[in-house]
N, C-alpha and C positions, 0 to 999 in steps of 0.2 A: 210724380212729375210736377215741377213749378207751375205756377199760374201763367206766367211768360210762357212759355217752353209750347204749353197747350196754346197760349194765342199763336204763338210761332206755327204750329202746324195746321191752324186755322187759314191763317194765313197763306201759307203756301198752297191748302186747296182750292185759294180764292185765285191763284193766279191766271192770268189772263188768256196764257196761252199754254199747252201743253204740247209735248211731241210726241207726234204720230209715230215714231218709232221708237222704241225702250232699248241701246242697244246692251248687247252682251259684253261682258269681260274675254276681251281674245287677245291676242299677241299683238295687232295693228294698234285696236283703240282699246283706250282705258276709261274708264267711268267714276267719277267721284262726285259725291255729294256730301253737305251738312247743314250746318245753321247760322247764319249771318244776317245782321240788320234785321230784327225779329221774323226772319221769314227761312227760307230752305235756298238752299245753289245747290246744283245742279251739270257737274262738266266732265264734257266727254271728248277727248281730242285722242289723236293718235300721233306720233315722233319719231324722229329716224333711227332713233335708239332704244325705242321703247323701253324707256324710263318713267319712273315713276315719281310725278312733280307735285303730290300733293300739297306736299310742304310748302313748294313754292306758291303755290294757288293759296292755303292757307296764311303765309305771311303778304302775299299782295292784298285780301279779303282783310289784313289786320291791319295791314296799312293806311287803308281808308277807313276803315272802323275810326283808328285812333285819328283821322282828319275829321270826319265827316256824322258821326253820330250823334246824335243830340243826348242820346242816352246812358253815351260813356262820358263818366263826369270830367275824364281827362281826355275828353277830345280835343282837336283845334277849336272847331265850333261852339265845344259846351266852354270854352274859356272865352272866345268874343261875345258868347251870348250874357256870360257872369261880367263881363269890361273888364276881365284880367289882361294884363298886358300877355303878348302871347308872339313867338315868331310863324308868321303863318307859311304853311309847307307848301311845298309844289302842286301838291294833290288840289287844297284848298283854294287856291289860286286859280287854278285851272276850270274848277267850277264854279266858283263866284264869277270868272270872267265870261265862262259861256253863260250861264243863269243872268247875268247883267247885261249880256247880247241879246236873249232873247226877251227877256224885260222893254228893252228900250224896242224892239219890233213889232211887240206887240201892247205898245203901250201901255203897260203892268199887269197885262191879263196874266202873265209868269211875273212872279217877284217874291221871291223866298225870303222876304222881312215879313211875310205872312203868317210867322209863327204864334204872337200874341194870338190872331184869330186861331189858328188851328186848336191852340189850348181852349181856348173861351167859347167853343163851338164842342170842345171831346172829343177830339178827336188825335188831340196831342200829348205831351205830360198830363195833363189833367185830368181828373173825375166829369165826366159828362156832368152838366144843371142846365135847368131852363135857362136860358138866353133872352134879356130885355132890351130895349133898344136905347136903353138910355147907358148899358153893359157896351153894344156894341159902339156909342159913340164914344164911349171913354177909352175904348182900344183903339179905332185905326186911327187916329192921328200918330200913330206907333207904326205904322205902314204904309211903305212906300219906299222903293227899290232907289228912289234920286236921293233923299235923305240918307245914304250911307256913301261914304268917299273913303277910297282905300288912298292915303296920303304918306309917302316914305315906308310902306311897310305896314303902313298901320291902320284900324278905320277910324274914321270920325264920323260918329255918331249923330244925327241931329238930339235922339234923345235918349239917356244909356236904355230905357226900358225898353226900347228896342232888340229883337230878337231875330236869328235867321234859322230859317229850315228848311233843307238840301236834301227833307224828304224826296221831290219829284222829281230828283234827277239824280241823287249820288247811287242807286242802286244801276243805272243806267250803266254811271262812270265806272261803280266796281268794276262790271261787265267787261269795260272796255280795259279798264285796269291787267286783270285777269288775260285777257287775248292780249294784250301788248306781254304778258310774262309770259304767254305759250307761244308766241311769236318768237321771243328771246331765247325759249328750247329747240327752235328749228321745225315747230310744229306747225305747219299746215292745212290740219283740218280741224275744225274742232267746234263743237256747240255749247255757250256758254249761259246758264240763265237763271237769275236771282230773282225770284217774286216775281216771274213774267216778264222782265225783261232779259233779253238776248243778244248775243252776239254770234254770228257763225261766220267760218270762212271753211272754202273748201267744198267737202264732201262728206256725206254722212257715210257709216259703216255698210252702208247697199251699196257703194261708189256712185250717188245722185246728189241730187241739189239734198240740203236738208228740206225735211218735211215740217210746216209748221202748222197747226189748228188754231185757230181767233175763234173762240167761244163765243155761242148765241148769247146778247146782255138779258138772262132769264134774273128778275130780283129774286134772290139766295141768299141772304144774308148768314145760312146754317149751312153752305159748301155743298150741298146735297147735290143740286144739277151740275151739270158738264155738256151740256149741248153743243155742238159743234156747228158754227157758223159756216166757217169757208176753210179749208187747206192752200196755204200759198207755199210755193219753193222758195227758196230761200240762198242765198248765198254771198259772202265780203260784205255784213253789211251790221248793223244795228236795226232792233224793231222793241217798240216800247206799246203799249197801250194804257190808258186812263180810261175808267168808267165809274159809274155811279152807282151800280145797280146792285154792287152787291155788299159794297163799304158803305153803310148808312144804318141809320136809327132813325125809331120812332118814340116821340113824345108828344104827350100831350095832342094825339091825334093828328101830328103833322110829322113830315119825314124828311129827314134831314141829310143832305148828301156830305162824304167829306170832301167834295172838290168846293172851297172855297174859293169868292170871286174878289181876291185883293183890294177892287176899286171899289166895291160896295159892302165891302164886309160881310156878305152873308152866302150863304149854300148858294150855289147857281141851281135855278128850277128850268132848264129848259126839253126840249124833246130826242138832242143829243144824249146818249145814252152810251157809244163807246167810240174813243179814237186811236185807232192802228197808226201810228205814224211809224215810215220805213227812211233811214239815214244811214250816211258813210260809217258813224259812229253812234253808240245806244246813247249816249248823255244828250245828244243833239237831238237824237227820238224822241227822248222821254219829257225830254223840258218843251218840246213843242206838242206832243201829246198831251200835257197837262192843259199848256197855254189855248188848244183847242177845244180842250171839253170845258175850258170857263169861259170861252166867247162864245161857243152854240154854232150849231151846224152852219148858219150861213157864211161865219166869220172866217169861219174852220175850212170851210171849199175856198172862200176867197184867198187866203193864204196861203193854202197846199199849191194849191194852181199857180199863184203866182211866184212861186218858189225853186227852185233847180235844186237845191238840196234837200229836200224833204219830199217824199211820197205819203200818200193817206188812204185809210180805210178806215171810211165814218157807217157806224148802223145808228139808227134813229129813229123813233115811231110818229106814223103820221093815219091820225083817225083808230088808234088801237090796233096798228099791223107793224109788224116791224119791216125796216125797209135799209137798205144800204146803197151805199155811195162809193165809190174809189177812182180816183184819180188817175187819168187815162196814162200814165206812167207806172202805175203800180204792178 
């Protein structure tokens, strides 16, 4: 097995949230899973024909690969990131517009021109090295969500070495991708979920709300725990989470998260530790789950609360205990 293939299944045991119920192959619902965006999906829906859509699941999941990957050289992204001229797709559009809504709301704590850092920190294209600060000031003048203008179709660039990555939210978007194509089969139920992020409508194969588990943030960076924080029910909705606790390296005696904080260039170090954000839609979850675990718990309550589309479920330690928060709509 490739070297990939093994992060990929890494990866999927890191994910954030898993379901309390595994259903079976029956006549109602069907079960599909594979490999997409270096990590595992995960979908279980059931249709009035009980048909069988993997195909279609698989060419929606291709669909946004070939938009949104940084790592397929002929994606949309990996061509605005090379400044090839490029016609940018519906997909593309759609997330740079939400990623630029929530930029401007949260004044760049989300801003996917963060990808310079995310390489120069290891945790993107690049070989992890020690990080200098004379390193990080020669990159974020490369960052910053206002320096790009999408102009007749096109971007303008303030500087080409500018870079986007639609890490924190296109796994979101597949999601919702995905439920808009089982929506299109007439299907009604169904639980969708790539790397921990999810979409569900409906009813799981018990006939209840779906079951979901938000995992205790225990540091694992070897996948070994699975502690389970809280089960919420779940239903018509998107749920993303971001945390720190278990994507991280140590060097050189200090430890390094990969939620990057856009405006200061470096790992956010604060006592926030994971953010549950719950939406109509996973793209609007996941871009505001990020945007939360780079502003730190106080910023993250302040926003949830004052928000109508978004729900939250923050854990956080305080004095060496872990302690959780959620939003009296949650």
């Amino acid at each position: 097995m490739k070297k990939k293939s093994l992060v990929a299944l890494f990866l999927f045991a890191l994910a954030v949230f898993m379901l309390v119920y595994t259903p079976e192959e029956s006549a109602e619902y069907q079960h599909r899973d594979g490999f997409t965006f270096g990590t595992v999906y995960s979908v279980t829906y059931s249709n009035p024909e009980n048909k069988d859509l993997s195909e279609q699941i698989s060419n929606a999941l291709k669909a946004v690969d070939n938009s949104l990957s940084m790592f397929n050289k002929q994606s949309t992204i990996a061509k605005v990131n090379n400044n090839q001229h490029v016609v940018l797709d519906s997909l593309f559009l759609a997330v740079w517009d939400k990623g630029q809504y929530v930029s401007r709301c949260t004044d760049g704590a989300f801003d996917m021109t963060v990808a310079p850092l995310v390489d120069l920190w290891g945790f993107g294209l690049k070989n992890r090295e020690a990080v200098t600060d004379a390193e990080v000031d020669s990159i974020r003048q490369y960052v910053g969500y206002e320096m790009i203008e999408l102009v007749d179709g096109e971007f303008q660039k303030a500087y080409p070495q500018m870079r986007i990555d639609a890490g924190a939210i296109a796994k979101g978007f597949a999601c919702d991708v995905v439920a808009d194509t089982l929506e299109a089969y007439g299907c009604t139920d169904f639980c969708i979920e790539i790397g921990g992020e999810l979409v569900v409508k409906g009813r799981n194969p018990k006939g209840v709300n779906w079951h979901i588990a938000i995992n205790k943030p225990v540091e694992d960076s070897t996948c070994v725990n699975g502690e389970i924080q809280e089960v919420v029910e779940l239903t018509n909705c998107g749920m993303a989470t971001s945390g720190n606790y278990r994507n991280y390296y140590e060097l050189g005696g200090k430890k390094y998260s990969h939620t990057i904080d856009p405006r200061t260039a470096y790992p956010v170090r604060h006592n926030l530790l994971s953010t549950t954000i719950v939406a109509e839609d996973c793209m609007t979850a996941d871009a505001w789950a990020t945007a939360c675990m780079v502003a730190g718990l106080e910023k993250a309550k302040e926003w949830i609360n004052s928000r109508s589309d978004i729900k939250g479920y923050l854990i956080y330690e305080e004095d060496g205990v872990l302690k959780a928060w959620k939003s009296d709509d949650f």
